[in-house]
Residue frames as a rotation matrix with the C-alpha (Angstrom) as fourth column:
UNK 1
-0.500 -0.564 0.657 -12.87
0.864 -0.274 0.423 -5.82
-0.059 0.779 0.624 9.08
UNK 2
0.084 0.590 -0.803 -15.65
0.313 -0.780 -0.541 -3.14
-0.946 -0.206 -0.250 9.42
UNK 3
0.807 0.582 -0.100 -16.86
0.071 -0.263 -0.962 -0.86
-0.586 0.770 -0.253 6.69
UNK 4
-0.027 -0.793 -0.609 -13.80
-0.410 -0.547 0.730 -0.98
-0.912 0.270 -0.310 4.50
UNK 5
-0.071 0.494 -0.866 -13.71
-0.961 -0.267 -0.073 -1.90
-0.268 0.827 0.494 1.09
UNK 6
-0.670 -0.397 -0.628 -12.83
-0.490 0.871 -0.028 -5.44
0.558 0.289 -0.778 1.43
UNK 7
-0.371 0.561 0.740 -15.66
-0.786 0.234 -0.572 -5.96
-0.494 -0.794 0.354 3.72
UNK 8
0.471 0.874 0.122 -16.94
-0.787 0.479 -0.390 -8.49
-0.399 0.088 0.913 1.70
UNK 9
0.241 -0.691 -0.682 -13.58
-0.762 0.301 -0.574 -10.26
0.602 0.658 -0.454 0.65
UNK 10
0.939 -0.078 -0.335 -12.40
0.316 0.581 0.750 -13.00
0.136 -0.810 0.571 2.71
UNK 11
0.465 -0.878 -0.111 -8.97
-0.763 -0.461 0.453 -12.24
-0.448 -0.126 -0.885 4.34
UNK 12
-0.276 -0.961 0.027 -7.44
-0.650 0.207 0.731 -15.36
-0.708 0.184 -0.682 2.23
UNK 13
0.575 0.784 0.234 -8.37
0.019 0.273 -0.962 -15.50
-0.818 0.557 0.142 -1.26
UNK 14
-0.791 -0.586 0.175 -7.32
0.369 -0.228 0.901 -15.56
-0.489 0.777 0.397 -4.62
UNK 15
0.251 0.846 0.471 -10.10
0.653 0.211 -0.727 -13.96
-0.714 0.490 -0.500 -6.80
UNK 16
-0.511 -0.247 0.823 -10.33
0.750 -0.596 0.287 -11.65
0.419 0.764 0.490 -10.09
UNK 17
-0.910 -0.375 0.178 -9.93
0.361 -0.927 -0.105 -8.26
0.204 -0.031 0.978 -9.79
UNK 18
-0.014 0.837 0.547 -13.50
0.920 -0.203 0.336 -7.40
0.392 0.508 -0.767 -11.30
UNK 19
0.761 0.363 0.538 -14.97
0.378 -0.922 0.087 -3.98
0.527 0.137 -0.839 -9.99
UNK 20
0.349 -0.718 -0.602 -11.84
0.438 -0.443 0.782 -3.34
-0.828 -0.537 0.159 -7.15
UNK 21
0.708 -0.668 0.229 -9.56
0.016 -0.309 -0.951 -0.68
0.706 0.677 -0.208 -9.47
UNK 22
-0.025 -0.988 -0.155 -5.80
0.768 0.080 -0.635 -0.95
0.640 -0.135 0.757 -8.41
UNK 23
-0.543 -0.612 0.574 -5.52
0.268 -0.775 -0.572 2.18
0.796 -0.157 0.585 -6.94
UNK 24
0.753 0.569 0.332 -8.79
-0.557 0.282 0.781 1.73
0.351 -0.773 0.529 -4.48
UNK 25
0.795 -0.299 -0.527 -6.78
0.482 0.840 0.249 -1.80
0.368 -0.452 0.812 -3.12
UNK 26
-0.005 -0.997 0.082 -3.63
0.635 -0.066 -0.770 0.05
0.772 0.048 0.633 -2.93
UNK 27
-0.220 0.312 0.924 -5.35
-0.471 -0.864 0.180 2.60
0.854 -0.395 0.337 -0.60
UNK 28
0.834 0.547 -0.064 -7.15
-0.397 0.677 0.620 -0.21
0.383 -0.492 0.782 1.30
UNK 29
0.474 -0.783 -0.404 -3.77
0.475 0.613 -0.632 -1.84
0.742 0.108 0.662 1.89
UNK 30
-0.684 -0.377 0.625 -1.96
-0.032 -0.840 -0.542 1.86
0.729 -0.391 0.562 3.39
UNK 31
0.035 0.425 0.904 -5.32
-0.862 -0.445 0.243 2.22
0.506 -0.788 0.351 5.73
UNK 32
0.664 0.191 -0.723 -5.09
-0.072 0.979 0.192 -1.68
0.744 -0.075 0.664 6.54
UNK 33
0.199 -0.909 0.366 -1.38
-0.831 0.042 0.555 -1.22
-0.520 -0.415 -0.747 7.71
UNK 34
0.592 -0.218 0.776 -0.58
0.430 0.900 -0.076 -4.55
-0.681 0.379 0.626 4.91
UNK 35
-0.250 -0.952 -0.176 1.88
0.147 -0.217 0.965 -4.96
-0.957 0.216 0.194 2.60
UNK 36
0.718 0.692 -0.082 0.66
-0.168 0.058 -0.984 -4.27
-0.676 0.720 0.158 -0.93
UNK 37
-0.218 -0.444 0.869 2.14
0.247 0.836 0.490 -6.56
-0.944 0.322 -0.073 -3.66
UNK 38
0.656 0.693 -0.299 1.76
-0.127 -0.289 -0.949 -5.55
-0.744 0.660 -0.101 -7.27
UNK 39
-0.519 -0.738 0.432 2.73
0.231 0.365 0.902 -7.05
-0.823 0.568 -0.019 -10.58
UNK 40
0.637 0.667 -0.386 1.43
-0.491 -0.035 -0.871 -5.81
-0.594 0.744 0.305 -13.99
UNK 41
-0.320 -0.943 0.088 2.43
-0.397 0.217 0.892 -8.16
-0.860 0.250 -0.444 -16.43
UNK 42
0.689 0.604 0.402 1.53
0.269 0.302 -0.915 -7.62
-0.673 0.738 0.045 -19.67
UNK 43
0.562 -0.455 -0.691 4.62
-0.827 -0.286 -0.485 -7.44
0.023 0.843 -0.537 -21.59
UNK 44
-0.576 -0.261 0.775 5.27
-0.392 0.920 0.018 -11.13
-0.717 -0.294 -0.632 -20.03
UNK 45
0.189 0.494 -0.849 4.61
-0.916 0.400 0.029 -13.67
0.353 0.772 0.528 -22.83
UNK 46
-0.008 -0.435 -0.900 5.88
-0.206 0.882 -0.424 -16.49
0.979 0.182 -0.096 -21.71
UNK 47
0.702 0.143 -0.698 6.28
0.593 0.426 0.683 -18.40
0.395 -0.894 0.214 -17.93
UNK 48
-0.156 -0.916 -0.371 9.62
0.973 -0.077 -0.219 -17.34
0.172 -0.395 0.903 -17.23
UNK 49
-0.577 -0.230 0.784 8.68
0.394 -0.919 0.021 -13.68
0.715 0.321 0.621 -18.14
UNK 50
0.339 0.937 -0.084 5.64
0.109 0.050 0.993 -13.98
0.935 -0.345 -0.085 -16.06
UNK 51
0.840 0.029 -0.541 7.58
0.542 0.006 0.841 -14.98
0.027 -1.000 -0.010 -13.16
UNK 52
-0.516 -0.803 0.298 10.78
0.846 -0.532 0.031 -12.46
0.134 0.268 0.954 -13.79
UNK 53
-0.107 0.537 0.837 7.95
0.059 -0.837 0.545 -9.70
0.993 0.107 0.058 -13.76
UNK 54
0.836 0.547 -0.043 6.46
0.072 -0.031 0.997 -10.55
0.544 -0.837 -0.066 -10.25
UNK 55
0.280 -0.791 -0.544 10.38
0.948 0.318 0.025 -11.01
0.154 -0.523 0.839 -9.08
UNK 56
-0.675 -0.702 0.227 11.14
0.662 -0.712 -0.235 -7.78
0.327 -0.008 0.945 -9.85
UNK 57
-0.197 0.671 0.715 8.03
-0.117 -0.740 0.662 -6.26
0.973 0.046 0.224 -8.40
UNK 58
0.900 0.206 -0.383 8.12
0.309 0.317 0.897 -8.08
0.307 -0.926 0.222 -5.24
UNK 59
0.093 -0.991 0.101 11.90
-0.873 -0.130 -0.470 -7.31
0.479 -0.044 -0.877 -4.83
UNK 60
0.950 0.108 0.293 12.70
-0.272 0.747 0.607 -10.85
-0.153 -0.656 0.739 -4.02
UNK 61
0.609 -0.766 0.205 16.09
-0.200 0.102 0.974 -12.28
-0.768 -0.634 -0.091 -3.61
UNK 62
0.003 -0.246 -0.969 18.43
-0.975 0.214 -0.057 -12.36
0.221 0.945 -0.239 -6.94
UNK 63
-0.894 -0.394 0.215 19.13
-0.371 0.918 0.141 -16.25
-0.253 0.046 -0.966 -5.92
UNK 64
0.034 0.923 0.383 15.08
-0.469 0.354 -0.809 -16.38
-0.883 -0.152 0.445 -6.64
UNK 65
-0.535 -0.089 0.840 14.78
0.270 0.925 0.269 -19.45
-0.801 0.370 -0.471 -9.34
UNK 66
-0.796 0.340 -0.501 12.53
-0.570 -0.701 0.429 -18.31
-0.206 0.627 0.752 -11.52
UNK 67
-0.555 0.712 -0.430 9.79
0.488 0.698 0.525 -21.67
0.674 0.082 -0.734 -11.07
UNK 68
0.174 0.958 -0.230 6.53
0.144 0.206 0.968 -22.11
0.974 -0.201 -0.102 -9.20
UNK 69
0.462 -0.243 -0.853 8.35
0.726 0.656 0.207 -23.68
0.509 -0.715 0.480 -6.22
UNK 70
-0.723 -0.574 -0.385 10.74
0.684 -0.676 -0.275 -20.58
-0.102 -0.462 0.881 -5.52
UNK 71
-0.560 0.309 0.769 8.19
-0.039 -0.937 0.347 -18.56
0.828 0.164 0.536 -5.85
UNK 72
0.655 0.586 -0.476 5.81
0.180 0.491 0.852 -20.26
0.734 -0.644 0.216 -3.37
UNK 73
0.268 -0.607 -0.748 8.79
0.940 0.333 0.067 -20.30
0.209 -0.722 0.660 -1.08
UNK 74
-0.765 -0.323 0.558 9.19
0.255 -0.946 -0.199 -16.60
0.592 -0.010 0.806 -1.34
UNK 75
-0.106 0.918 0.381 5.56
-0.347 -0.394 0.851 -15.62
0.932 -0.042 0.361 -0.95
UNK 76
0.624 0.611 -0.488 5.39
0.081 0.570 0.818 -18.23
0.777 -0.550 0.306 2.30
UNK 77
0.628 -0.686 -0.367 8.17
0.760 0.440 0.479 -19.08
-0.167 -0.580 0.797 4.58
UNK 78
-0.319 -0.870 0.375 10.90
0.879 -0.420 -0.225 -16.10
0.354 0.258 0.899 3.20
UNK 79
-0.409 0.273 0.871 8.67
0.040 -0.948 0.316 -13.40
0.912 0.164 0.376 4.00
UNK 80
0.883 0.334 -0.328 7.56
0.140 0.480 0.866 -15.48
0.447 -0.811 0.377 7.24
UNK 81
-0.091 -0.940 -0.330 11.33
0.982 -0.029 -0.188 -15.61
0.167 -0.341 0.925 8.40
UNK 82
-0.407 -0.387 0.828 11.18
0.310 -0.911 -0.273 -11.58
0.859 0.146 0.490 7.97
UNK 83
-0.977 -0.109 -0.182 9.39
0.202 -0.219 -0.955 -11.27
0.064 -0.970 0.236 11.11
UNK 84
-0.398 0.917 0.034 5.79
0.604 0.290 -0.742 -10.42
-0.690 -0.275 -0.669 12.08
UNK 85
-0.747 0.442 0.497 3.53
0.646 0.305 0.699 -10.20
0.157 0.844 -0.513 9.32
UNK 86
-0.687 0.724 -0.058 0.46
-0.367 -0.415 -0.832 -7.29
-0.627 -0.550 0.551 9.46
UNK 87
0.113 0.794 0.598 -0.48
0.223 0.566 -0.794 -8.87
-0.968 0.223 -0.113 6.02
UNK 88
-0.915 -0.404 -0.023 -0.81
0.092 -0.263 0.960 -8.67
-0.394 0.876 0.278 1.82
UNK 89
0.538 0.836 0.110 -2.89
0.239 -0.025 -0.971 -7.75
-0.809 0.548 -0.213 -0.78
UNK 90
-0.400 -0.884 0.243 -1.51
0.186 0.181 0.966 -8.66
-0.897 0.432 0.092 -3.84
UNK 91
0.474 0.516 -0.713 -2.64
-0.613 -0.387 -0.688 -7.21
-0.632 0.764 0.133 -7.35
UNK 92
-0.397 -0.253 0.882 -1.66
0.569 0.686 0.453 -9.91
-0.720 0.682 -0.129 -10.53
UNK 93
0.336 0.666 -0.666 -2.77
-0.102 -0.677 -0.729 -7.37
-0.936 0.313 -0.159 -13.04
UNK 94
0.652 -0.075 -0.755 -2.89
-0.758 -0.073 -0.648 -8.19
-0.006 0.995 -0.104 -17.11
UNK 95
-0.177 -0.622 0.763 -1.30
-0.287 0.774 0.564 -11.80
-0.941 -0.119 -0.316 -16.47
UNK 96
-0.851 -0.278 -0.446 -0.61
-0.470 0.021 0.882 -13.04
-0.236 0.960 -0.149 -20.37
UNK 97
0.505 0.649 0.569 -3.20
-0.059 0.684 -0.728 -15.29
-0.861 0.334 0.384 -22.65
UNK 98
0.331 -0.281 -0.901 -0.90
-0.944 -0.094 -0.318 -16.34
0.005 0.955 -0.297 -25.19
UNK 99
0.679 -0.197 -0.707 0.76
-0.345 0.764 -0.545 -19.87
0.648 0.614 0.451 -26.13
UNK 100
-0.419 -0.903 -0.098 3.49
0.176 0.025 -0.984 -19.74
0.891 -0.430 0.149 -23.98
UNK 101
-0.974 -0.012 0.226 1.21
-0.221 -0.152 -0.963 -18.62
0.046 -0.988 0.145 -21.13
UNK 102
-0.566 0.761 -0.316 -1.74
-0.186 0.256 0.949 -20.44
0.803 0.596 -0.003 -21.76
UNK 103
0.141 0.449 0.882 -4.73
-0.701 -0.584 0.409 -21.12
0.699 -0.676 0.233 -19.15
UNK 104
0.815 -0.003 -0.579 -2.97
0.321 0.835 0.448 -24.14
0.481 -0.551 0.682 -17.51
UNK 105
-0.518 -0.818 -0.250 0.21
0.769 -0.317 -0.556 -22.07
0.375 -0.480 0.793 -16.86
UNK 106
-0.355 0.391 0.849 -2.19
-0.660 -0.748 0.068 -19.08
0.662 -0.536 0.524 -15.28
UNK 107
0.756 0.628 0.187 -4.02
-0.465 0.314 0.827 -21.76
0.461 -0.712 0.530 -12.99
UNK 108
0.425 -0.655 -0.625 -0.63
0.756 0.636 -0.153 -23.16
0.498 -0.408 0.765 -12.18
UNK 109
-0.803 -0.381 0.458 0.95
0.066 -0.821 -0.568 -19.52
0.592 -0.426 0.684 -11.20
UNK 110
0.063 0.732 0.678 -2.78
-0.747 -0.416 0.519 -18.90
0.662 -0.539 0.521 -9.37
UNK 111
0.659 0.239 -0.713 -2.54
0.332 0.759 0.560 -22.21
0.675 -0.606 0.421 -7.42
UNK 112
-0.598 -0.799 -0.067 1.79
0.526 -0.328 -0.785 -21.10
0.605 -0.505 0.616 -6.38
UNK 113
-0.948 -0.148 0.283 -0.88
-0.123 -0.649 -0.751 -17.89
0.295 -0.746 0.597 -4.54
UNK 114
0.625 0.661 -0.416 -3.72
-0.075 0.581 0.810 -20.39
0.777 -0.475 0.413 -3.36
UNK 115
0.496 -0.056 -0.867 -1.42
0.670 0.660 0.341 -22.42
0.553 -0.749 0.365 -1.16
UNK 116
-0.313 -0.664 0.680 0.08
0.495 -0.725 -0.480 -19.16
0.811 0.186 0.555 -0.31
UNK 117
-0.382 0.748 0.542 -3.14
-0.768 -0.583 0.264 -17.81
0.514 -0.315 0.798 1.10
UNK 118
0.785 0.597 -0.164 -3.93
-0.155 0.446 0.882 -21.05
0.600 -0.667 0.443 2.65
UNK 119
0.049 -0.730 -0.682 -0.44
0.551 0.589 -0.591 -20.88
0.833 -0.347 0.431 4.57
UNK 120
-0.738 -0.232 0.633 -1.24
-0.050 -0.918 -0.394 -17.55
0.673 -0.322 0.666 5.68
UNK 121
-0.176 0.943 0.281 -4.44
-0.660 -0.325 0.677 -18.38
0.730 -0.067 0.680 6.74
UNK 122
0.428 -0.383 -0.818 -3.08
0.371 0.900 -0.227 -20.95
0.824 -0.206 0.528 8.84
UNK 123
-0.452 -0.742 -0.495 -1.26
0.829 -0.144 -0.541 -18.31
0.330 -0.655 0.680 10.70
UNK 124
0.270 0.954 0.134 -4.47
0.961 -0.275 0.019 -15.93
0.055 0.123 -0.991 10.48
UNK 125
-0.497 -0.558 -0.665 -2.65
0.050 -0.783 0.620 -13.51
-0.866 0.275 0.417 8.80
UNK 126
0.624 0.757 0.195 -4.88
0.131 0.145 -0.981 -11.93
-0.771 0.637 -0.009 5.56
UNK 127
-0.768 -0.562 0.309 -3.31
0.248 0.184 0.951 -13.00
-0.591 0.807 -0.001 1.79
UNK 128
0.476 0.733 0.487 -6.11
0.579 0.156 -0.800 -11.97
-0.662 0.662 -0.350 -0.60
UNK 129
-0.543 -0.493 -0.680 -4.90
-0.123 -0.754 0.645 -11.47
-0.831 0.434 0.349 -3.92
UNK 130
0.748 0.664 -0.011 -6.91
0.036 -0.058 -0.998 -9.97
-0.663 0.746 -0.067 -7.12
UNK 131
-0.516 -0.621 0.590 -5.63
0.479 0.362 0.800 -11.24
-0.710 0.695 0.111 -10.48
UNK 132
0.506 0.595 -0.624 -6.92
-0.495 -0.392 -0.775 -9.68
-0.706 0.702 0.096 -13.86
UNK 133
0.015 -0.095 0.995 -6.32
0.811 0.583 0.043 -11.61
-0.585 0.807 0.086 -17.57
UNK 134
-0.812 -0.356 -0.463 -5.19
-0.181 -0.601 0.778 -9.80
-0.555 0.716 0.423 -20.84
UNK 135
0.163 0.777 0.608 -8.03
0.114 0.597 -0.794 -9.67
-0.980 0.199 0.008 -22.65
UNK 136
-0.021 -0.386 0.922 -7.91
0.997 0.062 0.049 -9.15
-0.076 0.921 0.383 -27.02
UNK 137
0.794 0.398 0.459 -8.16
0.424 -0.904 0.051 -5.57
0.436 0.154 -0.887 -26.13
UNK 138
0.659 -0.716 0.230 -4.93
-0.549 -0.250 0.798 -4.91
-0.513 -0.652 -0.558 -23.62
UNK 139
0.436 -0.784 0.441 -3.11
0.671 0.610 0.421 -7.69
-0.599 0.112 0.793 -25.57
UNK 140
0.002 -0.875 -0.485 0.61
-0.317 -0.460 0.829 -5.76
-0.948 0.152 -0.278 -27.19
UNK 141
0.978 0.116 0.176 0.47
0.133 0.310 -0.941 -5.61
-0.164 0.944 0.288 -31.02
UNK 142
0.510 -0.815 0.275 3.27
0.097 0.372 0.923 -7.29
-0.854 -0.444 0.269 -32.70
């Protein structure tokens, strides 16, 4: 990987964001030659909305389901079918902290791009995506 900013990242990770800023990764990504992936979803309250955000940011297929499963199947195999792969770096950015999207339905959406990143990595192709959390500061007054 040499001196680039991800030098210290494995190539197939899920981790939080922390010090990376969006627009660094998005650079990294362009000098990489990878695909860069980016969902901000912080007007998502709720699962569905959550995964309706990332649909329309990924452009994935209208027939996409709106669950766990069709996603996974997007991220893995659909994008695998599209032909060779140079790679992703995906940004999750302001995913929700509310009822409806509480921190078992974030570790369930983070797991959908775990086995992601271990399918890629399988095919040693790099998946590493950084995730950030609404926090009581970013959260949409109602």
């Amino acid at each position: 990987m040499g001196d680039g900013l991800l030098r210290t990242v494995p190539s197939n990770v899920v981790q939080s964001i922390r010090a990376f800023r969006v627009v660094d990764l998005q650079a990294e990504a362009m000098r990489l030659g990878q695909h860069f992936l980016y969902a901000h979803c912080a007007q998502a309250g709720t699962r569905q909305q959550v995964l309706a955000a990332i649909a329309e940011s990924f452009h994935v297929p209208k027939h996409f389901g709106k669950n766990y499963e069709a996603l996974e199947e997007c991220l893995t195999s659909l994008f695998f079918k599209a032909g060779t792969q140079p790679g992703f770096l995906v940004v999750l950015e302001q995913l929700p902290n509310t009822p409806k999207f509480d921190k078992e339905a974030r570790e369930n959406l983070l797991d959908v791009f775990r086995d992601a990143a271990d399918y890629w990595g399988e095919k040693k192709i790099p998946f590493r995506v950084f995730f950030s959390f609404q926090t009581a500061a970013t959260l949409p007054l109602l």
